[in-house]
C-alpha positions in Angstrom: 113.3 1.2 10.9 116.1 3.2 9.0 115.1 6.4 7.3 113.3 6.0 3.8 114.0 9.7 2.6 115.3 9.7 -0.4 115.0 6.1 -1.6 113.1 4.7 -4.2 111.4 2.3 -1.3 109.8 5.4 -0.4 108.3 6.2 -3.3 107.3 2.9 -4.3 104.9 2.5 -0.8 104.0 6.0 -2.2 102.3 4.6 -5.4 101.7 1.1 -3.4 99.5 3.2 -1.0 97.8 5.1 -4.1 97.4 2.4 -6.2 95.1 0.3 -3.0 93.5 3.2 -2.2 92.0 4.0 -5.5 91.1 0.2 -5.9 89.3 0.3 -2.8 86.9 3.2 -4.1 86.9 1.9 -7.4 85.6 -1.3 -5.9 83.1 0.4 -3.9 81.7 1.9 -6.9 81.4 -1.4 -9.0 79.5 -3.0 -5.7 77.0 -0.4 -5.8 76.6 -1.4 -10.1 76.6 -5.2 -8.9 73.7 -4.6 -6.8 71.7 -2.3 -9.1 72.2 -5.3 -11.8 71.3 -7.8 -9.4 74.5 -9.4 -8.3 74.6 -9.6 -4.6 77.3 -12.1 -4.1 78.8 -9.9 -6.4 78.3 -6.8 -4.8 79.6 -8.4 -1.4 83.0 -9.7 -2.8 83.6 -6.2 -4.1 82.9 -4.4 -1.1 85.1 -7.3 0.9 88.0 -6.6 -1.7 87.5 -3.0 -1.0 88.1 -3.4 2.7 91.2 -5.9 1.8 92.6 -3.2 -0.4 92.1 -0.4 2.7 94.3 -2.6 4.8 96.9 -3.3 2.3 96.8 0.8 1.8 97.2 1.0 6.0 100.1 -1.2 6.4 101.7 0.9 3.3 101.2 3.7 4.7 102.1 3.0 8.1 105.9 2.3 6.8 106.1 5.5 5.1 105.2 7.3 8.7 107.8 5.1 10.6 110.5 5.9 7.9 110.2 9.1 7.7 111.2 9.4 11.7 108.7 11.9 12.7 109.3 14.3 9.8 106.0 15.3 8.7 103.7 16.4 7.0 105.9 15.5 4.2 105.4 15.4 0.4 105.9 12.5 -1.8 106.2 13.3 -5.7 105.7 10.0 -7.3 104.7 8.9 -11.2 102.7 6.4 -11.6 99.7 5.4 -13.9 96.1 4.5 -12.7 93.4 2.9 -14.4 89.8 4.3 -14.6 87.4 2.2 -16.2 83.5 1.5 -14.9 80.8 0.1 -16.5 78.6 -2.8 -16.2 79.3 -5.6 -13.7 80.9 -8.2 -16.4 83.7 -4.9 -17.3 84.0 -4.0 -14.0 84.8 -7.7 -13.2 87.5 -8.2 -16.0 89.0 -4.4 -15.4 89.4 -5.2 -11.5 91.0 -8.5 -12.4 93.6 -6.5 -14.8 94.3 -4.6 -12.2 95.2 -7.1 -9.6 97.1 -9.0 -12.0 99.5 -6.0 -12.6 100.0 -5.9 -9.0 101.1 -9.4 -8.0 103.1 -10.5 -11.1 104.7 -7.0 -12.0 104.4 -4.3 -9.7 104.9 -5.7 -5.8 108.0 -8.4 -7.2 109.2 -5.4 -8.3 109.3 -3.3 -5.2 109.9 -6.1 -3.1 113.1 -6.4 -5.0 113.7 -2.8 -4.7 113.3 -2.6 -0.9 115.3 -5.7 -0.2 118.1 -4.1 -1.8 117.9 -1.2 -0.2 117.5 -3.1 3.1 114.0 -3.1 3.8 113.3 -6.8 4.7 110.2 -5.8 6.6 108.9 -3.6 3.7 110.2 -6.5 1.0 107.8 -9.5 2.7 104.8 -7.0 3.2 104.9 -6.4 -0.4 105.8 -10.3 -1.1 102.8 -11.8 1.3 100.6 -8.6 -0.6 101.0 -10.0 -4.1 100.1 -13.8 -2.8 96.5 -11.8 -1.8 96.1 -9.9 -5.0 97.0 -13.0 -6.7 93.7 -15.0 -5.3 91.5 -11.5 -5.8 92.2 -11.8 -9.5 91.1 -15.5 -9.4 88.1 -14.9 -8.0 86.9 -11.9 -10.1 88.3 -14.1 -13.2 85.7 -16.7 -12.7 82.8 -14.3 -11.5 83.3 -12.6 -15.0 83.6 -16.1 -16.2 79.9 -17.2 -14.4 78.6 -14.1 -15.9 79.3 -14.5 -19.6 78.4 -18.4 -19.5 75.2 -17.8 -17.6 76.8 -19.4 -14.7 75.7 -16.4 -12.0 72.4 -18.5 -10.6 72.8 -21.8 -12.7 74.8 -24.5 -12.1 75.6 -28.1 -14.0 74.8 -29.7 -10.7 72.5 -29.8 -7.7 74.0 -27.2 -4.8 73.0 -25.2 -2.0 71.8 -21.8 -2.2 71.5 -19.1 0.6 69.1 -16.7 0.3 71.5 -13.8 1.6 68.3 -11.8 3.5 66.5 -14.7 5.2 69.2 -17.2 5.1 66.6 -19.5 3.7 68.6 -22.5 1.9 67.3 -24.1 -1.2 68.8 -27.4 -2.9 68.9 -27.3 -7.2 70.1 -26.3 -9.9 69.4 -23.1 -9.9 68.7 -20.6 -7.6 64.6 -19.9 -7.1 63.5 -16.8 -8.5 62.5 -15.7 -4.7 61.6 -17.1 -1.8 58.0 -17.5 -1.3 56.8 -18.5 2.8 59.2 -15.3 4.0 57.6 -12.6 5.1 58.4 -9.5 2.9 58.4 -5.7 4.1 54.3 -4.9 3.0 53.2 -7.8 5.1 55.3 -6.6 8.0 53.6 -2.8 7.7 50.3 -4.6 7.9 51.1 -6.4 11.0 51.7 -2.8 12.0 48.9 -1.3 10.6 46.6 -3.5 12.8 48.6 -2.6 16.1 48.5 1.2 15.1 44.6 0.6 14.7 44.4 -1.3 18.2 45.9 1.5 20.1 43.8 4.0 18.9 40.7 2.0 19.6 41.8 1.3 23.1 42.4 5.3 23.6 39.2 6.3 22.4 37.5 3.3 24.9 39.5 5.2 27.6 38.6 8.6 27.0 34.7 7.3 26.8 35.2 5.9 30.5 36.6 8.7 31.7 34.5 10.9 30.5 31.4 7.9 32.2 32.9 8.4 35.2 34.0 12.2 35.7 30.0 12.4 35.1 29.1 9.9 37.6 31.5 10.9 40.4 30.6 13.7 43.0 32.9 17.1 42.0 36.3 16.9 43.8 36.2 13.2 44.3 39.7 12.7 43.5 40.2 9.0 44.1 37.8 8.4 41.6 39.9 10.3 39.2 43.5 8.3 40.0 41.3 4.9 40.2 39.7 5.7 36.7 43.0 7.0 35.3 45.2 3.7 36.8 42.3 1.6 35.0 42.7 3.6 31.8 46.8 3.1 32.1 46.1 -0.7 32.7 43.6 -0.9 29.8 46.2 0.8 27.1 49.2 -1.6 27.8 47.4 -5.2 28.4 
């Protein structure tokens, strides 16, 4: 690759690489408020976005250190706006889709253009192919917001499949069931443990009484009485 110094393909991968890596912790942050609110499907397709977004940023960035030929560190000065915005899952979902809709129909035609006049073909498609992804990211958060405000999250006009996502359980309906009731859920598993626990210490009290029956039976110094009662004892502890 020729030398970006000093062109404005440089600065655009610059704000490119910004611009995905902010989205990607921004995105991480409106997961974590999907799944405090209950949205787990939700939550997911942020956190997947956020790794789309941290590949997007790679692939920008891994241009600027091919074009600069080796001459780093460097510094970039670029200006550029950035949205901040957080709050429940429904904003988060509608100020995400802003976002990716800046992207794909204003910023990366833009630099595309740039860098294919500047003779960047490479660089031009990355930022072409990009725009087709952000493109699909904003539909998708579009109708999530959209399945929110109609009520359309765990209801559904007609009969589907849904997957619980912790047991995989499936259920056919309407609607999603409130929680799925033959799976075993974390306080029965601590009981099933809690009866082991018990077991074990029952079996090592047992153990010490027959040692202790026959240390007091044996002559003093018999010692294969002792490794015969001890191999017993080790037997006893693990069947």
């Amino acid at each position: 690759m020729k030398s970006l110094k000093n062109t404005k393909t440089m600065e655009n991968l610059m704000k490119a690489f910004a611009g995905e890596s902010q989205a990607r912790t921004r995105y991480n942050f409106y997961a974590s408020v999907a799944n405090k609110e209950g949205y787990r499907q939700i939550e997911a397709i942020f956190n997947e976005t956020a790794d789309n977004e941290k590949e997007h940023a790679k692939r920008f960035y891994k241009f600027l250190l091919e074009g600069l030929n080796g001459e780093l560190p460097a510094s970039i000065m670029i200006n550029a706006d950035y949205p901040v915005a957080y709050g429940n899952t429904l904003d988060n979902l509608k100020a995400a889709a802003a976002g990716e809709n800046e992207e794909w129909t204003k910023l990366y035609p833009e630099f595309a253009k740039v860098a294919k006049e500047e003779g960047f073909d490479e660089i031009a498609a990355a930022f072409t192919k990009i725009a087709e992804v952000e493109q699909r990211h904003e539909a998708r958060y579009k109708k999530l917001a959209e399945n929110i405000e109609n009520n359309k999250v765990f209801n559904k006009d007609e009969k589907v499949l849904w997957k619980c996502r912790n047991c995989g359980y499936v259920h056919e309906g309407n609607s999603a069931p409130e929680n799925v009731r033959h799976v075993l859920i974390q306080k029965h598993f601590s009981k099933c443990w809690q009866k082991i626990i018990n077991l074990c210490i029952l079996k090592f009290i047992l153990s010490l009484k027959y040692i202790s029956s026959v240390a007091k039976t044996s002559k003093s110094g018999n010692f294969t009485r002792i490794c015969f009662c001890i191999l017993r004892t080790k037997k006893f502890l693990t069947s």
